[in-house]
C-alpha positions in Angstrom: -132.7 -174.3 -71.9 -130.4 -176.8 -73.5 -130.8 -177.0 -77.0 -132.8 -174.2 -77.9 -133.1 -172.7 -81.4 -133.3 -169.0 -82.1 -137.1 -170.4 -83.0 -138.0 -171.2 -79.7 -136.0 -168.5 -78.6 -138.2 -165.8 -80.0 -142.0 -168.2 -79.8 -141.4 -168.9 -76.4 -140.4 -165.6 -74.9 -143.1 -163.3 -77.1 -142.9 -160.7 -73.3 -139.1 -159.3 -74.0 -140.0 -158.0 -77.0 -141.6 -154.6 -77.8 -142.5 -155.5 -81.0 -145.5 -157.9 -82.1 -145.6 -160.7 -80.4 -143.8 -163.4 -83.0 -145.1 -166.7 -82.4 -144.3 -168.5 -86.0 -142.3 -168.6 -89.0 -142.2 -169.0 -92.9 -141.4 -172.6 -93.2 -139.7 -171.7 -97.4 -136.3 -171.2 -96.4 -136.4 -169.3 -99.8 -138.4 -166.8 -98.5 -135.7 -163.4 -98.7 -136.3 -161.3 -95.6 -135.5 -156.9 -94.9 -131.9 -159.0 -93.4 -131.0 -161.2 -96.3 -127.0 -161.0 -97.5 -126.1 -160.1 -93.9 -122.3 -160.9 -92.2 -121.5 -161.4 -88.8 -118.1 -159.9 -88.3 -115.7 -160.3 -85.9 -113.7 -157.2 -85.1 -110.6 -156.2 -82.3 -109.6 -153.2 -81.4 -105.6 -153.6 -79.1 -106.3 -150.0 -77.8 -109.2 -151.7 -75.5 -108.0 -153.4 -72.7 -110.2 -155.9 -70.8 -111.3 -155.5 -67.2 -114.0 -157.5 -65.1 -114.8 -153.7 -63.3 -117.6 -153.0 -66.0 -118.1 -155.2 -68.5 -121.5 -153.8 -69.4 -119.5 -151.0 -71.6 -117.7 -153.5 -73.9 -121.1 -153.2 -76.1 -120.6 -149.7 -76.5 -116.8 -149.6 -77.0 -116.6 -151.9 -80.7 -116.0 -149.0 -83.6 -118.2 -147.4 -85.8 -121.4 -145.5 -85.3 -123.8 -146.5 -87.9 -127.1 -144.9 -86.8 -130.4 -145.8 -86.9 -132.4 -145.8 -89.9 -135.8 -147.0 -89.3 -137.5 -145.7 -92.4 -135.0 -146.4 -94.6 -133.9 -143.1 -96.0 -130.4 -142.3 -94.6 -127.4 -142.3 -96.5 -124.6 -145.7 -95.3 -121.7 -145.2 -96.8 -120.1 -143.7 -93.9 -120.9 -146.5 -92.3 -120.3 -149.0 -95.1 -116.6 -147.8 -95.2 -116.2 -148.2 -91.1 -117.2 -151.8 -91.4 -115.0 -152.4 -94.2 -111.9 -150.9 -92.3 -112.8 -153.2 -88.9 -109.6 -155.1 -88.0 -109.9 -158.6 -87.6 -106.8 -159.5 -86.2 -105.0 -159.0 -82.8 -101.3 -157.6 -82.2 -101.6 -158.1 -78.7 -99.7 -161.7 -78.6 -100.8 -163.7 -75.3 -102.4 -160.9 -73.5 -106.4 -160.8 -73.6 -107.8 -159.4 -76.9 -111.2 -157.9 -76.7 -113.7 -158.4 -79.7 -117.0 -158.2 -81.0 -119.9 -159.9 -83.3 -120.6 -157.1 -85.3 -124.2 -157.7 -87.4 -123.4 -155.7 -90.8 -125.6 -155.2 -93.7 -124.5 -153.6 -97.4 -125.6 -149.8 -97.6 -128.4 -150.2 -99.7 -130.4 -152.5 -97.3 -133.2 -151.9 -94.9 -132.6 -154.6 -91.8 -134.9 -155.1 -89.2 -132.6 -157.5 -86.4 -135.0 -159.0 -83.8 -132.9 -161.5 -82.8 -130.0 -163.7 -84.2 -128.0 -166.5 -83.6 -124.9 -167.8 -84.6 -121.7 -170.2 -83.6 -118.0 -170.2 -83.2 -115.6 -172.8 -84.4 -111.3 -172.8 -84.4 -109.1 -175.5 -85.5 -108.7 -178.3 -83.6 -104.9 -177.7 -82.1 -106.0 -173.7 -81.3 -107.7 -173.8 -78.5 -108.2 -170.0 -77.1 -108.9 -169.3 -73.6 -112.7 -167.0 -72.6 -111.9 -164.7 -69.9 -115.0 -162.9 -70.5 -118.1 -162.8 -72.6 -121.4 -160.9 -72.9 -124.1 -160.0 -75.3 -125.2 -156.6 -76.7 -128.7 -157.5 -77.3 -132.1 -158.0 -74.2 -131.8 -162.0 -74.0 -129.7 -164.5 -74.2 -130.0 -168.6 -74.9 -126.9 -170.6 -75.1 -126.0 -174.1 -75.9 -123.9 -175.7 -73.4 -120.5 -174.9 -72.9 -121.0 -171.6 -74.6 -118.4 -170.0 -75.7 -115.6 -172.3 -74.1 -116.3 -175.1 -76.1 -115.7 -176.0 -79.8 -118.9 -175.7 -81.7 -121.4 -174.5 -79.1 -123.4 -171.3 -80.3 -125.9 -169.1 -78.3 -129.2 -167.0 -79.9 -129.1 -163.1 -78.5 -132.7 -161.1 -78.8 -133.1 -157.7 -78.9 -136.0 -155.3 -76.9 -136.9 -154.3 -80.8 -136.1 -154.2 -84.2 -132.6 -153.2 -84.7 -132.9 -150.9 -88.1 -129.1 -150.3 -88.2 -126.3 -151.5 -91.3 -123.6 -152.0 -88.7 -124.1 -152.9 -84.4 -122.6 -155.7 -81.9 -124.5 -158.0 -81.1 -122.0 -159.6 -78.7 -118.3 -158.9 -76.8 -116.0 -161.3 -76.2 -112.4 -161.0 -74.0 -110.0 -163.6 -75.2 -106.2 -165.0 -75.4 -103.5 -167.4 -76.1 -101.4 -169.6 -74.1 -97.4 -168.8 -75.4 -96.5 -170.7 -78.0 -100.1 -171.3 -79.4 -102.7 -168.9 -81.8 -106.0 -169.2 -82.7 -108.1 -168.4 -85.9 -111.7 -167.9 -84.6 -114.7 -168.6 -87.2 -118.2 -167.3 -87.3 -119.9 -170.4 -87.7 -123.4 -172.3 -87.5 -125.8 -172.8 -84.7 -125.2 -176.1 -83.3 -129.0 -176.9 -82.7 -131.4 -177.2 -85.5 -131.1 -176.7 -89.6 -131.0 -173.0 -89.7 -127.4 -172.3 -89.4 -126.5 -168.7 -88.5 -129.2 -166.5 -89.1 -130.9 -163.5 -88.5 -134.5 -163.3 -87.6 -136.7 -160.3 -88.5 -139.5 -158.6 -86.5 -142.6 -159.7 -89.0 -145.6 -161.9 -88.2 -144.8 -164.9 -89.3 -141.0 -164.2 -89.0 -138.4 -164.5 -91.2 -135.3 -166.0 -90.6 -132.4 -165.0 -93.1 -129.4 -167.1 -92.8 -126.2 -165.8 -92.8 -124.2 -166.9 -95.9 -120.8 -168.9 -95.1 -118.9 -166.0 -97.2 -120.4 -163.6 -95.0 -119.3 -164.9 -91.9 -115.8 -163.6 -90.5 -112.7 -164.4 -88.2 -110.9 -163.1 -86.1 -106.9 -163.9 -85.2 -105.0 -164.2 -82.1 -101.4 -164.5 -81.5 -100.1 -164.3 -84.9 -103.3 -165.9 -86.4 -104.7 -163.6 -89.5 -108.3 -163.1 -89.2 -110.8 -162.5 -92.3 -113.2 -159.4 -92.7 -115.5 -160.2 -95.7 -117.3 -157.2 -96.2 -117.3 -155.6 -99.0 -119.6 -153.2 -101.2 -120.4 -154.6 -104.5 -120.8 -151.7 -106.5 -121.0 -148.0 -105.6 -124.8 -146.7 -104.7 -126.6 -143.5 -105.1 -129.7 -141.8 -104.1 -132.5 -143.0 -106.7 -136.1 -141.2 -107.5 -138.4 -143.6 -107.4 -141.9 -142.6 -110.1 -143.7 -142.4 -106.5 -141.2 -139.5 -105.3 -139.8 -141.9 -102.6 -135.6 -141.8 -102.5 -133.6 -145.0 -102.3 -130.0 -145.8 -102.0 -129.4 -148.3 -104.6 -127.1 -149.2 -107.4 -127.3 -147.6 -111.3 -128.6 -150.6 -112.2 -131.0 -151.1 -110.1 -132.7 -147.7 -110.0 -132.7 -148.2 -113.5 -134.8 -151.8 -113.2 -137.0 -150.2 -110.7 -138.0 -147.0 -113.3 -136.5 -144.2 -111.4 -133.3 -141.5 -111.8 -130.1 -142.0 -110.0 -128.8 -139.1 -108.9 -125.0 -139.9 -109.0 -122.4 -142.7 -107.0 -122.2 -141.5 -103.4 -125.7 -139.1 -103.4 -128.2 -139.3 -100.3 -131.2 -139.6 -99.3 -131.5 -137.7 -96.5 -132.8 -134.5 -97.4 -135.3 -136.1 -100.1 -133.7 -134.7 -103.2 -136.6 -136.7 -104.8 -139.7 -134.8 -103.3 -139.0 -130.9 -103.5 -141.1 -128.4 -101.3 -143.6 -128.0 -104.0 -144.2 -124.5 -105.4 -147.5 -122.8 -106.3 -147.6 -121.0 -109.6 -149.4 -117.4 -109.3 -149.0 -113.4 -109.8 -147.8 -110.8 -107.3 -151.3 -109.8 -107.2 -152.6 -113.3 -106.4 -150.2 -113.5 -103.3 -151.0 -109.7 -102.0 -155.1 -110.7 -102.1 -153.9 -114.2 -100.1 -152.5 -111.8 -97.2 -155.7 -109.7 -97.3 -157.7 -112.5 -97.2 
């Protein structure tokens, strides 16, 4: 499988997925998908300590719980502020650091992850050394010498849609010789022209790349790794004229016609679509139970 793209990836293996079958794609890269403005993150946590025993868990060991949000309508700044607090940087010197891609999206956003794929890159003279690797995702196609070797990428798929503003989508175990450091980069694909990207679970679908300033680092041995996220502005629960609730900015709740309800509001209970109420005597409701 040498030099497959997440394209082929997701056309040529329509059976893994539990979705649609996706067997195209928008050719406009201009085209904005539900996972445009994603990051890839890398995060470390010193208090995890690698072990070949069960490396299965390492996908369910990376931080924050950001649930699952499907229809849109939960409230993300919980989660928002866990992704902004991930650590990017290791303490533990030369022994093995344990990481994680983390896919994050801003709290306002609605993704829908099928599949993504995505690089690594470190300087030159910082060579760090894989003890371990694995993906968090249903399928997995990696370039050659994935992850060992400078440059090489690999494209992870996912059983379904993954409607979630912060999940791994891939565990890595990691260290320094003595003496040495490393400054690990989220970086492009090395097959194709579509970068890092995130593909979506439409008919054709759409592949969202993954803008450089969105992609992080991580450090070992004294190295000082990067976490990019960052919320713009703060967002609130808006009323759309339909009744529906977003989470959204002043500004735009304003451009879309509704009421924002305040910085920091949800969505979950609709505050936007009241149990309505039926206007009528004491007489009226005393004949309703007689009737």
């Amino acid at each position: 499988m040498r030099g497959m793209r997440l394209r082929d990836l997701l056309e040529r293996c329509p059976f893994l997925f539990l979705s649609p079958l996706l067997v195209g794609f928008l050719p406009n890269p201009t085209v904005a998908g539900p996972n445009a403005d994603g990051y890839l993150l890398l995060h470390t946590d010193d208090s995890v300590v690698y072990t070949s025993d069960d490396t299965s868990a390492f996908c369910d060991l990376y931080g924050p719980e950001c649930p699952s949000d499907p229809d849109c309508t939960g409230d993300h700044l919980d989660c928002a502020g866990a992704l902004l607090n991930l650590d990017p940087t290791s303490n533990r010197g030369t022994a093995v650091s344990v990481f994680w891609a983390i896919a994050a999206f801003p709290p306002s956003s609605c993704p829908r992850v099928l599949a993504v794929q995505f690089g690594l890159a470190w300087p030159a003279n910082q060579t760090p050394i894989f003890v371990g690797h694995g993906k968090c995702g249903v399928f997995e196609v990696a370039s050659e010498g994935w992850p060992d070797e400078l440059g090489a990428g690999t494209a992870v798929a996912f059983g379904e849609p993954v409607s979630r503003t912060g999940f791994p989508v891939y565990w890595f175990a990691a260290y320094c010789y003595y003496g040495s450091q490393a400054l690990i980069q989220v970086s492009d694909f090395p097959v194709g022209s579509d970068g890092a990207a995130f593909a979506d679970d439409s008919v054709p679908s759409i592949l969202d790349e993954i803008p450089s300033q969105n992609r992080g680092s991580i450090g070992l041995n004294g190295a000082i790794g990067d976490n990019p996220y960052w919320i713009p502005s703060p967002v609130g629960a808006c009323c759309l004229p339909s009744g529906d609730c977003v989470l959204e900015t002043a500004g735009d709740c304003e451009t879309d016609g509704g009421t924002y309800l305040g910085d920091g509001t949800a969505c979950n209970p609709n505050p936007c679509n009241p149990t309505p109420t039926l206007s009528t005597t004491w007489g009226g409701v005393k004949r309703s139970f007689r009737e």
